[in-house]
N, C-alpha and C positions, 0 to 999 in steps of 0.2 A: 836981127842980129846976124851979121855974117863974118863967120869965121874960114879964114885959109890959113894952110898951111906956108912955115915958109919954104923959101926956094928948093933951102937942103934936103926940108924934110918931104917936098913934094917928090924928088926923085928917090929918097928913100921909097915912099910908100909904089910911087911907079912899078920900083924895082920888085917889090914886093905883092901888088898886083897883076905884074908879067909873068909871075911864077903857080900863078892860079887857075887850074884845069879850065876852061872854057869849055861850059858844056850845053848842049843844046839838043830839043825835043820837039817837035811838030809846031808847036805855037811858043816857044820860050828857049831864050837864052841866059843862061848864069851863068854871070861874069864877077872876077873878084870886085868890087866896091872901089869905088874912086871918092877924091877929094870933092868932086862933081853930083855925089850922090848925095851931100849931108842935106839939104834942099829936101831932098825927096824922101829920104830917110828921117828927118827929126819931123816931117807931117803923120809921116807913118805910125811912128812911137808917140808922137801926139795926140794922136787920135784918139779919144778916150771908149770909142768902140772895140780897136782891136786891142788894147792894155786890159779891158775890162775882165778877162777872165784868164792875162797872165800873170798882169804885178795889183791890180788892181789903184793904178793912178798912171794918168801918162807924164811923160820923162821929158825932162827938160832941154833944151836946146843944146846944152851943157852936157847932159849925159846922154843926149843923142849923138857929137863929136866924140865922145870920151867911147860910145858904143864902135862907132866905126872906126875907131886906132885902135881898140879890142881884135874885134876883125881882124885886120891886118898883122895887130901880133898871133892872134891862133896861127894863123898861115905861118908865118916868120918861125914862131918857138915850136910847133906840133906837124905840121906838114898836111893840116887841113882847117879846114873852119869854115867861114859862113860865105856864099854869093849872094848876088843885088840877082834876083832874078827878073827880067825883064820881057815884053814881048814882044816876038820876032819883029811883028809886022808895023810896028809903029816905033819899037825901042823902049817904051814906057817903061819906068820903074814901076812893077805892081805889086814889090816885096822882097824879103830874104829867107834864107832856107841853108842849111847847112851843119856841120858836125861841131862839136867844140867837147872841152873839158874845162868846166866853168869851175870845180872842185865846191861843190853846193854843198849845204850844209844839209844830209839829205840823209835819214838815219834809215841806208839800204846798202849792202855789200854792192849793190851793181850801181851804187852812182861811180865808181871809179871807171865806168866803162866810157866810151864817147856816146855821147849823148848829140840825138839829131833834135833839129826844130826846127818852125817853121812858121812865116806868118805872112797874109797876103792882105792888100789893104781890101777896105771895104765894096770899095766902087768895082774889085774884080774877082772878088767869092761867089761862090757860086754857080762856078764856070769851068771847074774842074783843075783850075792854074796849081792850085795846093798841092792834088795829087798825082798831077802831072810831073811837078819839082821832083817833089818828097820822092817819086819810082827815079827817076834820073839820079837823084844825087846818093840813092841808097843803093842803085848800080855802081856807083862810083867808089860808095864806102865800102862796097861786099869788095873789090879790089884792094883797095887800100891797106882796110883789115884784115883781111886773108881770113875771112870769113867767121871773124871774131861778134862776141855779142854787142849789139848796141842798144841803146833805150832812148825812149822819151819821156817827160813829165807832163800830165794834160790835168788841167781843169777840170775833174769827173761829171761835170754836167754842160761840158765842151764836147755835144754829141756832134757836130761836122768836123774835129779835129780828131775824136775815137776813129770817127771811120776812115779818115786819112790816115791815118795810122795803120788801122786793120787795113785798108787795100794795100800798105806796102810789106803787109805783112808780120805790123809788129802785133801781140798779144798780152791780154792782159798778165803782169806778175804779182802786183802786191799793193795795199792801197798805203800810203804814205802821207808826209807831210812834210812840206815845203814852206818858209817864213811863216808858219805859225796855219798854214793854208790846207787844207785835204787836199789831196794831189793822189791820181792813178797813176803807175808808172807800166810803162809796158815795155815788151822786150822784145827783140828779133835778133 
C-alpha cells in the first residue's frame, strides 16, 4: 500500500517539518519526519519485536500514516514532539524518539506532564543509538521546559529501556497501569 499526501497537504507538512530543531550527536541526526519516512516508519511499528512490550500487537499501515500526521501535529499544536532519528553516516532511518502529550488515560497526577519516548528498530539496538537520542533530545527538552518534570511509561520488565531511561536520568515514581497493562513510570 502506498500512501502520499496531496500536493497541499505535502507543503503543509513541509512547512511544518522546517520548523523542527534539527539535532545532531556523534553518530545520529533527528530530524522532523517527512512524508518519505512512512516506508520506514510503518516497518518499524510493524515489527512485532519492537510493539511487543509497548502495545503489545503491531500497527497497521493505516495507523502508522495516521502515526506520522500525529507527529507533525504535536510540532504544529505544542511546540515539540517526536524526530525520525537517523544515522549520520549512511542517513538510515533507525527510529523515533521524542516528547508529546498524548493525554493517556493514565491514573497518575504526572501523566499531564510531557511525556518522552523512544523506540529504535531491531537491527540497530544494542549499539547505544537509544541512549544516545534519549541524552540529545532530553538536552533539548531541559531547554524547552525550563526545567519542568518529564516522564516516561516503560514496560517493567523492559530492562534495556529502564536503563535508558536511568542513563538520562529519569527515576523510578510509581508503578501504574496503562490499557489495562502494569506500566513503571518514571520521572526526571
Amino acid at each position: 500500500m502506498v500512501v502520499a499526501p496531496c500536493e497541499e497537504g505535502g507543503a503543509i507538512i513541509k512547512d511544518i517539518v522546517a520548523m523542527i530543531p534539527l539535532i545532531e550527536t556523534e553518530r545520529l541526526t533527528l530530524r522532523g519526519h517527512g512524508a518519505d519516512d512512512f516506508p520506514a516508519s510503518a516497518a518499524l511499528w510493524g515489527d512485532a519485536r519492537v510493539t511487543a512490550r509497548i502495545s503489545g500487537r503491531v500497527f497497521t499501515p493505516e495507523e502508522c500514516w495516521a502515526r506520522l500526521l500525529r507527529y507533525a501535529g504535536l510540532w504544529s499544536l505544542l511546540g515539540f514532539g517526536y524526530w525520525a532519528v537517523t544515522r549520520k553516516s549512511d542517513g538510515a532511518f533507525i527510529g523515533e524518539s521524542g516528547f508529546a502529550n498524548f493525554h493517556r488515560a493514565i491514573p497518575s497526577p504526572h501523566a499531564r506532564l510531557p511525556e518522552i519516548g523512544w523506540v529504535i528498530a531491531p537491527a540497530h539496538q544494542r549499539q547505544g543509538y537509544a541512549s544516545e537520542a534519549v541524552a540529545a533530545i532530553t538536552a533539548w527538552g531541559d531547554k524547552k521546559f525550563g526545567g519542568s518534570q518529564t516522564f516516561c511509561i516503560i514496560d517493567p520488565d523492559h530492562a534495556a529501556s529502564l536503563r535508558v531511561a536511568e542513563k538520562a536520568g529519569y527515576h523510578f515514581a510509581e508503578r501504574t497501569t496503562y490499557l489495562d497493562s502494569p506500566v513503571v513510570l518514571y520521572l526526571r
